[in-house]
N, C-alpha and C positions, 0 to 999 in steps of 0.2 A: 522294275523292268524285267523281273524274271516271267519266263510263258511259262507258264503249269502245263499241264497233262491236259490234252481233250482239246487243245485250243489252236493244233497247228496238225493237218491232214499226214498219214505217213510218209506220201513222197516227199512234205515239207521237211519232214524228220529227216528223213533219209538223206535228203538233197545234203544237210546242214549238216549232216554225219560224216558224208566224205568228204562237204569242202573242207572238214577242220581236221582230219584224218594226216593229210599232208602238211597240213599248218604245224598241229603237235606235231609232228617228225621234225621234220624242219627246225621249231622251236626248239626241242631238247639237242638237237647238234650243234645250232648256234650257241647257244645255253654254255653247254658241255667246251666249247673253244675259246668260248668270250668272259666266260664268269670264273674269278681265282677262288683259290679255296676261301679267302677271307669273306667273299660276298655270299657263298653261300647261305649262311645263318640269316642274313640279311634278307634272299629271295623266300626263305621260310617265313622270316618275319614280314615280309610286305602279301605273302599268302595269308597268315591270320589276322593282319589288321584288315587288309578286302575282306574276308570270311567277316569280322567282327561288325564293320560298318554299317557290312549289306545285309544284315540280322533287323538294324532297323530300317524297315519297309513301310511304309502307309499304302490299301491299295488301293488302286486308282480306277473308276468304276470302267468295265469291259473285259474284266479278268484278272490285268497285271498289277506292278506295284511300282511305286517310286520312293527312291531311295539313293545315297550315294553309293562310289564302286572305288576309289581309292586306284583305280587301274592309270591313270597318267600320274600319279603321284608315285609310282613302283614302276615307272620307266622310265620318267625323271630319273631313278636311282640306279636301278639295273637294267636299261634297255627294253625296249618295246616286246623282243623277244622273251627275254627273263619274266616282262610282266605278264608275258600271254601264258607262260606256264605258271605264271602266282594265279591268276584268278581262276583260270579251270580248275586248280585244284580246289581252289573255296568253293566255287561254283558244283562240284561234283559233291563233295561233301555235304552241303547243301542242301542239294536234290537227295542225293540216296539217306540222308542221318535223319534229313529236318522235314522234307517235303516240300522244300524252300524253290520252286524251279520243278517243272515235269522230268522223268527221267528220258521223256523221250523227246524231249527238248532241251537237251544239254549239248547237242551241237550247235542248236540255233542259238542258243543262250551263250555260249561262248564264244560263237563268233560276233553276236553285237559288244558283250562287255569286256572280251579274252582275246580280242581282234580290233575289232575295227576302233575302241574307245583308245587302246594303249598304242597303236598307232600313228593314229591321228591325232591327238593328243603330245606325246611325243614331237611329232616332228612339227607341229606348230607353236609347240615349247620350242625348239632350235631354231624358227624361224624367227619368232618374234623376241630370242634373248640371244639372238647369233652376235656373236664375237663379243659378248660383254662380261665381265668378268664375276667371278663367283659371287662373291658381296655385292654384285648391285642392283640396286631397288629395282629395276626393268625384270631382274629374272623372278622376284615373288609375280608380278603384274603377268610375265609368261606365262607363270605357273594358271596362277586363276582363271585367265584368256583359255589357258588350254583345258582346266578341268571343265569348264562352263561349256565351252563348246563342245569338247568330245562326248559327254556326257548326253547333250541335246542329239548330237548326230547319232550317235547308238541307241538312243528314243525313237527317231526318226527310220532306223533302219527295225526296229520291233513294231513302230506301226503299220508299217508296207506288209511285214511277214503278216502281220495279223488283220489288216487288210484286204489280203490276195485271197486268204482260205474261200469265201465266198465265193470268187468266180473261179477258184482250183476245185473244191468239194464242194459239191453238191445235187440235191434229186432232180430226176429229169422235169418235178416240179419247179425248181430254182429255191429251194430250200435248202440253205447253209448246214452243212453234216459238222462242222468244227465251231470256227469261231465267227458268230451270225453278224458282227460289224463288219460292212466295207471298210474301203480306201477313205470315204466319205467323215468318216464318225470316227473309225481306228485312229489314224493320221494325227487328227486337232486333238485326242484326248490327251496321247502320249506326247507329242511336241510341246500343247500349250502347257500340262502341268510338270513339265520338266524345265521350260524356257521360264516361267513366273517361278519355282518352289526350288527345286531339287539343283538343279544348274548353280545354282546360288550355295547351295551347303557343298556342294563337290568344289565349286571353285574355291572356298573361303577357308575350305578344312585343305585343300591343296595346298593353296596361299600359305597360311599359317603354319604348315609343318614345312613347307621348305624357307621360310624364314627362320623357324627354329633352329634348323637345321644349321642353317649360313651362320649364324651367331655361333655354335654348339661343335658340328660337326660338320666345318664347310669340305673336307677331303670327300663324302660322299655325294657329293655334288660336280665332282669332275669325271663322270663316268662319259665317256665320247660315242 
């Protein structure tokens, strides 16, 4: 799911630069009030397991890649917000160590899998395991529900970006200056091989670490 370089116009860049400008702020104040000193180790650790996941990528032909993001599995634990500052951190790392991600697609990048995935995810984990209690089998079924879906919809929200470039950049020929797929082609590539492939390994590695978890270490499962 990461955009490379070349593949989103500068105002896309831009645009995606200052919507997450406010976000990280935002994020690290919540962060900073909501998180004790004991989770902190914790929000480092759910940054290198996202960083380690999302290493393995398969790409997906139009540019990008599929792979899981670990990002509603580290909101389950530390909050939506703690996770938006775990994966930008992997997420940047990434981009500037590995090449892994454009660097000038690291706001757009972070706000599909460092926003809108730990979000969404999140709060349809609360919805669908509301009022039940740590040990029971509905919160693994939440977890997977949520990895599966968040995971599709932050697909869904990198197809549209990479969709748009076409009729945002381009010569007064109608020749795409970025990334040469419509809404048309972008769209089915990134939804279908996430909804059949990847959806399925985020929800199943979600599933199985917060089952572990509920056996092992069910106290970090009561984060509110």
């Amino acid at each position: 799911m990461h955009i490379p370089d070349g593949y989103l116009g500068p105002s896309t860049c831009g645009f995606f630069y200052c919507l997450m400008l406010p976000i990280w702020a935002l994020a690290s104040r919540v962060v900073k009030k909501a998180l004790s000193a004991q989770q902190v180790p914790m929000l480092a650790i759910g940054a290198a397991f996202s960083f380690v996941i999302m290493m393995f990528n398969i790409p997906i032909p139009g540019g990008s890649t599929g792979h899981a993001v670990g990002a509603v599995l580290v909101a389950i634990l530390l909050g939506p917000w703690a996770a938006c500052i775990a994966i930008t951190v992997a997420l940047v790392i990434q981009a500037l160590l590995f090449g892994d991600g454009g660097v000038t697609a690291i706001g757009a990048n972070c706000f599909n899998m460092a926003f809108v995935m730990p979000f969404i995810g999140y709060y349809l984990y609360r919805l669908i395991s509301y009022n039940c209690p740590v040990s029971s089998q509905r919160r693994i079924i939440a977890a997977g529900a949520a990895g599966y879906l968040a995971l599709n919809i932050a697909a869904l929200f990198t197809g549209i970006e990479f969709g748009l470039q076409p009729l945002l950049h381009h010569t007064p020929q109608g020749v795409a200056l970025y990334c040469p797929y419509g809404l048309n082609i972008a769209v089915p590539v990134m939804v279908i091989e996430h909804l059949l492939v990847f959806g399925w390994i985020e929800a199943v590695l979600t599933a199985l670490v917060l089952k572990y978890l509920q056996k092992h270490s069910p106290q970090l499962l009561e984060f509110k």
